[in-house]
N, C-alpha and C positions, 0 to 999 in steps of 0.2 A: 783770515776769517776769525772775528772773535769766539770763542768756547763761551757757551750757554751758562749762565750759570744754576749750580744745582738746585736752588729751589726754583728757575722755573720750568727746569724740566718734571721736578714733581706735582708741580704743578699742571701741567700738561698731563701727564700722567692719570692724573683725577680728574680733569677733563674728559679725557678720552675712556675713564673708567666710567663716570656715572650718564656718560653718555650710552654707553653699551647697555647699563642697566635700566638707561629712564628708556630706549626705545626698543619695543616688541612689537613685529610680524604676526600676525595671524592669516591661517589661510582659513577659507571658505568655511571646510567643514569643521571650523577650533570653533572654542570661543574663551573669555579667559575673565576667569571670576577674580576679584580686586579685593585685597584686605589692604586696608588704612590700619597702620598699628594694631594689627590683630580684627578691627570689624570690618565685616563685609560692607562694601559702599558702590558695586556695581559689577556688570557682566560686560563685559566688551569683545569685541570683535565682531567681523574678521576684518584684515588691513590694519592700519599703524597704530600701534599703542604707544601712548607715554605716560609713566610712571614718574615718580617719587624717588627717586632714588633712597635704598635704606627704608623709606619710611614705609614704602607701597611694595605689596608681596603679591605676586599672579600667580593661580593654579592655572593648567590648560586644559581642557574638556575635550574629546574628541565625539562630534555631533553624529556620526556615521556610525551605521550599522553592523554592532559586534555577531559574528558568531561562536557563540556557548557551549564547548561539546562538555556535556555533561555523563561523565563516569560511569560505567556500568552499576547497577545498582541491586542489591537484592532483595527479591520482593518474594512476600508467598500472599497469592493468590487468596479472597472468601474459598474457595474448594481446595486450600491445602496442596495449593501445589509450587513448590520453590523455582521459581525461574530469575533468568539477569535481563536487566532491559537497562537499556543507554537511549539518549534522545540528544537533541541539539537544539537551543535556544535564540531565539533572533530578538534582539534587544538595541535601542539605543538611547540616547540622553536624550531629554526633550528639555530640562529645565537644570543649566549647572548648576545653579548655584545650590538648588538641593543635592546632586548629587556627590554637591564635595561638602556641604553643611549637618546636613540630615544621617550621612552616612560614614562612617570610616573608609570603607572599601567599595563602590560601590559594584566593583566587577564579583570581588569575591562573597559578600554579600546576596547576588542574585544567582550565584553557581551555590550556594550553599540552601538557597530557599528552594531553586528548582529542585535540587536531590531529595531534599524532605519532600515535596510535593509528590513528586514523581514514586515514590515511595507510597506515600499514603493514598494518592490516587487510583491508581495499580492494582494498590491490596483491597479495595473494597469491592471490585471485580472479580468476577468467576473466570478461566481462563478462553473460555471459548467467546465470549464477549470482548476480548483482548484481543485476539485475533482477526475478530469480525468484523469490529467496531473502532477500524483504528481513528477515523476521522473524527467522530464524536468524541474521543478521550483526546486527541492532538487538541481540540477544543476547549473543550472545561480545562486542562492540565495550562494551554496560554490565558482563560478567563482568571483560575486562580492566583498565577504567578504575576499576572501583570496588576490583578489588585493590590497584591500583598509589595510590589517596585513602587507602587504610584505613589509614595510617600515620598521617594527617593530621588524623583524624577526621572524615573527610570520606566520605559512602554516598550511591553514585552508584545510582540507583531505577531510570533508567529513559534508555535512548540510542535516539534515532528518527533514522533516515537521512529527511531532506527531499527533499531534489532532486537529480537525475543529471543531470549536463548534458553529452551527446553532442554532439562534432562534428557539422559539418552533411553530410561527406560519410558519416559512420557514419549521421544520421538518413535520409537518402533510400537507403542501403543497406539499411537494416532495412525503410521503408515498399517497397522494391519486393522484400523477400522476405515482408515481410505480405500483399501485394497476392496473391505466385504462391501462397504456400498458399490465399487466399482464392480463387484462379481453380481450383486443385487439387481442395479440397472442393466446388465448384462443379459439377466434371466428373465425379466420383465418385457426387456424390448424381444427375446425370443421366444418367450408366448402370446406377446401383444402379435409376435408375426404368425405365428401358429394357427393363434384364433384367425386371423383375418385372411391365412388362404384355407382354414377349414369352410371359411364363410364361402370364400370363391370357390373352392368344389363342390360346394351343397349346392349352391346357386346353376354351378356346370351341370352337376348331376339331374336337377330339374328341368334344365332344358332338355337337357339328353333323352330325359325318360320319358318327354312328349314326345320326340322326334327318334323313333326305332333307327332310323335309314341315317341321321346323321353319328349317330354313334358305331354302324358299321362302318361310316367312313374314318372317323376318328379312329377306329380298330385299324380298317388297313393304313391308313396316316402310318399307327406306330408302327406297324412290320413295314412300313419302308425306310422309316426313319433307323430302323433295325439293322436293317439287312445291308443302308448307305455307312452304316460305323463300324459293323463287325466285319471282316471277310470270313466267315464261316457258317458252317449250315448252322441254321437254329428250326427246332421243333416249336411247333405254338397250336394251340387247340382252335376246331374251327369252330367259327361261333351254333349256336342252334338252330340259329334264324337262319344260316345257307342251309338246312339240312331238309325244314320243313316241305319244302317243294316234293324232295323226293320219298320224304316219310308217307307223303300224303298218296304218290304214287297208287304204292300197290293195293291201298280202300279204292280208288276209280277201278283200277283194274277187275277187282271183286264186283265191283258192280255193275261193271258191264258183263259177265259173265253170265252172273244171277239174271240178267234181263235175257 
């Protein structure tokens, strides 16, 4: 078998080199911005690319949805109070060829804008607004940051505050004003109950005081209810009303006398 000779194996060689280079794969979620000799001259993909070999140079963009964890940050509060707060950023490309044109970096870029934001957003709030109010601040904090990307072709979806983290003398301040409200509603609902079975005795006591004969029976009611709990003697006073009959007695007797 004859041996090849060496130039057309080098030959092959550069064949098989600018063939690897003129052809590029794209999946779905790329896409791959083209510079001719340094300008840009299009965005391609996804599926088969051919290049230029040497001449034509591809960045590749990834279309799909980054998640941003953005750094703890420190903030002090309008009411002077120093807290950390972290959030996560949801971000993707919409337009590459800004965001490799328009931008140096454009991941580190939008992690550097959120932290300023997140910062200045934060501080013009009072702290109990920060707590209360998370969904209105996840709001404005994605309105601003996805205006100040849109240059970049960068759309910012979606900004979620994670975690507040309170000094430890801010937390035991809050838990003992959690505590007094919860002793507050406490006190509240057991005079709201107070008043309303005073209401139901006076109500009772009115019926009763029409009706002499059902209040002797309520009287004996409790001496049996008494007497079924306890096993032991109990003394109880007897009402007045069993007494009249006999009080009344001995004035008949007087009077039949005198007749």
């Amino acid at each position: 078998m004859p041996e090849l000779p060496f130039g057309a194996i080098i030959i092959v060689l550069l064949i098989i080199f600018f063939l690897f280079n003129a052809i590029k794969i794209l999946r779905e979620y790329e896409r791959g911005v083209v510079f001719r000799l340094g300008r840009l001259i299009a965005v391609k993909g996804p599926g088969l690319i051919i290049l230029i070999p040497i001449i034509d140079k591809m960045v590749t963009v990834s279309l799909r949805t980054v998640v941003l964890d953005v750094p703890p940050q420190d903030v002090i509060t309008a009411d002077n109070v120093s807290i950390k707060v972290n959030a996560v950023v949801y971000f993707r490309v919409v337009e590459p060829n800004l965001a490799i044109v328009a931008v140096e970096n454009y991941m580190a870029a939008t992690s550097q804008i959120s932290q300023t934001t997140l910062r200045s957003v934060l501080g013009q709030g009072e702290l109990d607004d920060l707590l209360s109010q998370r969904e209105k601040i996840n709001h404005r904090l994605q309105e601003i940051i996805d205006a100040q990307t849109e240059p970049w072709g960068v759309k910012v979806s979606n900004v979620e505050v994670k975690q507040i983290d309170l000094p430890q003398e801010m937390q035991r301040a809050m838990a003992k004003q959690a505590e007094a409200e919860r002793e507050r509603r406490s006190k509240v609902i057991s005079a709201e109950g107070e008043f309303q079975a005073s209401q139901k005795l006076s109500e009772a006591a009115a019926v009763l005081s029409q009706q002499p004969s059902a209040l002797t029976l309520r009287y004996l009611q409790t001496l049996r209810e008494i007497a079924t709990e306890n096993n032991s003697t109990t003394i109880f006073p007897v009402p007045i009303d069993f007494l009249k009959p006999f009080m009344q007695m001995p004035k008949v007797e007087e009077k039949t006398k005198e007749s």
